[in-house]
MARTOR-363258 format. One record per residue (C-alpha): residue in three letters; x, y, z. Coordinates in nm, 2 decimals, padded with zeros to 4 digits, always signed. Each point is the difference from the previous one (the first is absolute). Layout:
<ALA,<X,Y,Z>>
...
//
This chain:
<UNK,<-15.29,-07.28,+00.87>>
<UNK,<+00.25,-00.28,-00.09>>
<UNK,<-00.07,-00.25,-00.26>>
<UNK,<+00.17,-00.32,+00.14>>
<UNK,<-00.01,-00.35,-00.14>>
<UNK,<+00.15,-00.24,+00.19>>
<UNK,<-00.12,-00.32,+00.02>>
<UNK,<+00.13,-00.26,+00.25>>
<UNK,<-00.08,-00.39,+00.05>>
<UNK,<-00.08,-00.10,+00.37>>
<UNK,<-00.04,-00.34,+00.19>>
<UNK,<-00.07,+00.03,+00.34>>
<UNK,<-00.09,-00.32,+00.20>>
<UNK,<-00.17,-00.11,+00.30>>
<UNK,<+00.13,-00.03,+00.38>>
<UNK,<+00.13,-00.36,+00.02>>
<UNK,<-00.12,-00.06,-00.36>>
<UNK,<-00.31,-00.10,+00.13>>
<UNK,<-00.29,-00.09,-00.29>>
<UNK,<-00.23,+00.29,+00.11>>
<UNK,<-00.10,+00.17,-00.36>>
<UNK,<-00.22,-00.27,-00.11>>
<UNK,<-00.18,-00.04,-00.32>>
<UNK,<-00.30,+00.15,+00.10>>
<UNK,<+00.07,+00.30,+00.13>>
<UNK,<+00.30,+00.09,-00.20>>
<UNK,<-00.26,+00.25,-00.26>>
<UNK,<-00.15,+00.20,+00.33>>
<UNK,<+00.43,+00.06,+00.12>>
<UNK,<+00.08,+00.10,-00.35>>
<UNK,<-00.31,+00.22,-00.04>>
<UNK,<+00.12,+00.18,+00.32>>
<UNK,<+00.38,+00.04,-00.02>>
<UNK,<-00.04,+00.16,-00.34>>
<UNK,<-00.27,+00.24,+00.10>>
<UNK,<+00.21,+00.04,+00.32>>
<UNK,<+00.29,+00.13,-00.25>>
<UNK,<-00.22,+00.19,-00.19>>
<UNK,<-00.11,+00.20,+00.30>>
<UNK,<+00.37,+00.02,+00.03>>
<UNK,<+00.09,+00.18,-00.30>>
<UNK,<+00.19,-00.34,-00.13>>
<UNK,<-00.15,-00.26,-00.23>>
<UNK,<+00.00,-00.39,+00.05>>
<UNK,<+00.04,-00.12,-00.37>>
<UNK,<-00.05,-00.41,+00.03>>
<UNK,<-00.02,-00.19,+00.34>>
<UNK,<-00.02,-00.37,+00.04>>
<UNK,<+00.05,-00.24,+00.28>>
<UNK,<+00.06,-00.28,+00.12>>
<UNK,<-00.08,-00.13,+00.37>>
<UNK,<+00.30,+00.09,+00.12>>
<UNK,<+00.11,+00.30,-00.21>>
<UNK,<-00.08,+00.30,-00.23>>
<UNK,<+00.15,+00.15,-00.31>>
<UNK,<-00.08,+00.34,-00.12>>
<UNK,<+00.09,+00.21,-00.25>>
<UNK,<+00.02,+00.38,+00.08>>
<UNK,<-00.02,+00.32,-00.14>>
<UNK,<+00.21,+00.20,+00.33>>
<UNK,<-00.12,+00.33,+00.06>>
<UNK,<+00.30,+00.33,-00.03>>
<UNK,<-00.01,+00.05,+00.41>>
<UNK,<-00.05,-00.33,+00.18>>
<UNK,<+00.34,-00.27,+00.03>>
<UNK,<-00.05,-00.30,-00.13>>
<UNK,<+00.02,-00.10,+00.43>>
<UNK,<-00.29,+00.21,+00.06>>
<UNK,<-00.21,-00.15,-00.29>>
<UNK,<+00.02,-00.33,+00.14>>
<UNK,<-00.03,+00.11,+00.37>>
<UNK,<-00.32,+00.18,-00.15>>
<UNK,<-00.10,-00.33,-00.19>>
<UNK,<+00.09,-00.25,+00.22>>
<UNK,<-00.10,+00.13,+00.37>>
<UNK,<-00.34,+00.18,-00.15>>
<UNK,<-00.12,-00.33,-00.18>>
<UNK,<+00.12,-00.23,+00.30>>
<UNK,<-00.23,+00.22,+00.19>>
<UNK,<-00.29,+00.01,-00.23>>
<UNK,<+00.02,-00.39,-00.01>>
<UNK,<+00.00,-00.07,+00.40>>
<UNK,<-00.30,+00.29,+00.03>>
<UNK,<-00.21,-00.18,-00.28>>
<UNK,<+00.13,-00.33,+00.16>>
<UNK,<+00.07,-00.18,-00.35>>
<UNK,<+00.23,-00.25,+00.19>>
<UNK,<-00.03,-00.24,+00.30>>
<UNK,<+00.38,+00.11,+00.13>>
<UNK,<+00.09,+00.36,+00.01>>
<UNK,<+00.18,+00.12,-00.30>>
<UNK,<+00.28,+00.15,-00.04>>
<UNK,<+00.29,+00.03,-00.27>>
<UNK,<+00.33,-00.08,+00.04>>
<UNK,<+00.27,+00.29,+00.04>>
<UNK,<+00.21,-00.07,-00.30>>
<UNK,<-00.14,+00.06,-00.34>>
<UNK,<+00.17,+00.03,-00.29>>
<UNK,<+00.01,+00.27,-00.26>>
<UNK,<+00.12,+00.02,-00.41>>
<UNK,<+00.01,+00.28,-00.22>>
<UNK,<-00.18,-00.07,-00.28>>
<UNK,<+00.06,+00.18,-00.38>>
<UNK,<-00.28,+00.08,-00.23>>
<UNK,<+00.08,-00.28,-00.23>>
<UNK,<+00.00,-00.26,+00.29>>
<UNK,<-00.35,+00.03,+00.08>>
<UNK,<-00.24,-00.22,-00.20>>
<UNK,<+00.25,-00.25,+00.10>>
<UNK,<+00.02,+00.05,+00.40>>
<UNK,<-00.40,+00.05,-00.05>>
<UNK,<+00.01,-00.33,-00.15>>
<UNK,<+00.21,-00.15,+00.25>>
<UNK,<-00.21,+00.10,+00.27>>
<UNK,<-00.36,-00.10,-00.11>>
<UNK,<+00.13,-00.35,-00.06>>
<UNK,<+00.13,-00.03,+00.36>>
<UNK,<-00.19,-00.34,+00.04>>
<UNK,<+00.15,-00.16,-00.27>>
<UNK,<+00.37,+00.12,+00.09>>
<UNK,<-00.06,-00.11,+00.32>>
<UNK,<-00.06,-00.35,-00.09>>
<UNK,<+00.38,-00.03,-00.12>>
<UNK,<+00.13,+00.23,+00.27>>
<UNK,<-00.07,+00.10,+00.38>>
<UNK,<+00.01,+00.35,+00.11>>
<UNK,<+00.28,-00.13,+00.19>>
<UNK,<+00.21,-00.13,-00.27>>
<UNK,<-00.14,+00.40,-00.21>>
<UNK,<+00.10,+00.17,+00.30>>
<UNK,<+00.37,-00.12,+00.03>>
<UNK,<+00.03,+00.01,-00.40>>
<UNK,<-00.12,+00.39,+00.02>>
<UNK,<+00.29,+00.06,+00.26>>
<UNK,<+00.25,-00.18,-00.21>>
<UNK,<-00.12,+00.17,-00.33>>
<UNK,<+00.02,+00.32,+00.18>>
<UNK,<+00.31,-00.01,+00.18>>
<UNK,<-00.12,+00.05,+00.36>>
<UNK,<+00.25,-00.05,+00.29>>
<UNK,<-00.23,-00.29,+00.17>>
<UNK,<-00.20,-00.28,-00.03>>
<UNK,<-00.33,-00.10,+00.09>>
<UNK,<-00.35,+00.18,-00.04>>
//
């Protein structure tokens, strides 16, 4: 059996940024997607949201890409949502999602980070995180 540790941050948001992850039923999404994982053989460390995105920290498991992870994540918990019928509008997440690798020593303060989404949010859109994240990062294009 491999021993892997590899943990990755992920922001996934939803289709047309709509506000669909709403305050109150945030806890019963987060509750699922990490046993979801579980069931997976991976581990959701922290989640948080806000209406129109998710962060997650996660502990990646030795023989699943980081493409299926979220394919597993995101299509599975889109699904679970519309079945339970938590939202009004269908839900779905956007394609893109973004993805960091993350060191031991950078974790208390991506956990950090990411349970004070509301209060980051108040000085910054996910707009204005998203394009910063591909500038930061290097990536070839613009827009999230």
């Amino acid at each position: 059996m491999p021993f892997v540790n590899v943990y990755v941050h992920a922001v996934c948001g939803t289709k047309s940024r709509e506000d669909l992850i709403r305050k109150d039923i945030r806890q019963q999404i987060f509750e699922y997607i990490k046993g979801n994982a579980l069931m997976k053989g991976f581990y959701v460390d922290t989640i948080n949201a806000m209406d129109d995105h998710m962060h997650m920290i996660i502990d990646l498991k030795a023989d699943i890409s980081i493409a299926k992870t979220m394919q597993l994540i995101k299509g599975e918990c889109s699904h679970w949502i519309n079945k339970q019928g938590l939202t009004q509008n269908k839900f779905e997440w956007a394609d893109e999602y973004f993805v960091e690798s993350l060191s031991l020593d950078s974790l208390d303060r991506v956990r950090k980070y990411i349970w004070n989404q509301e209060e980051h949010h108040r000085k910054k859109t996910f707009a204005e995180e998203c394009e910063e994240f591909l500038k930061k990062y290097n990536f070839k294009r613009s827009g999230c």
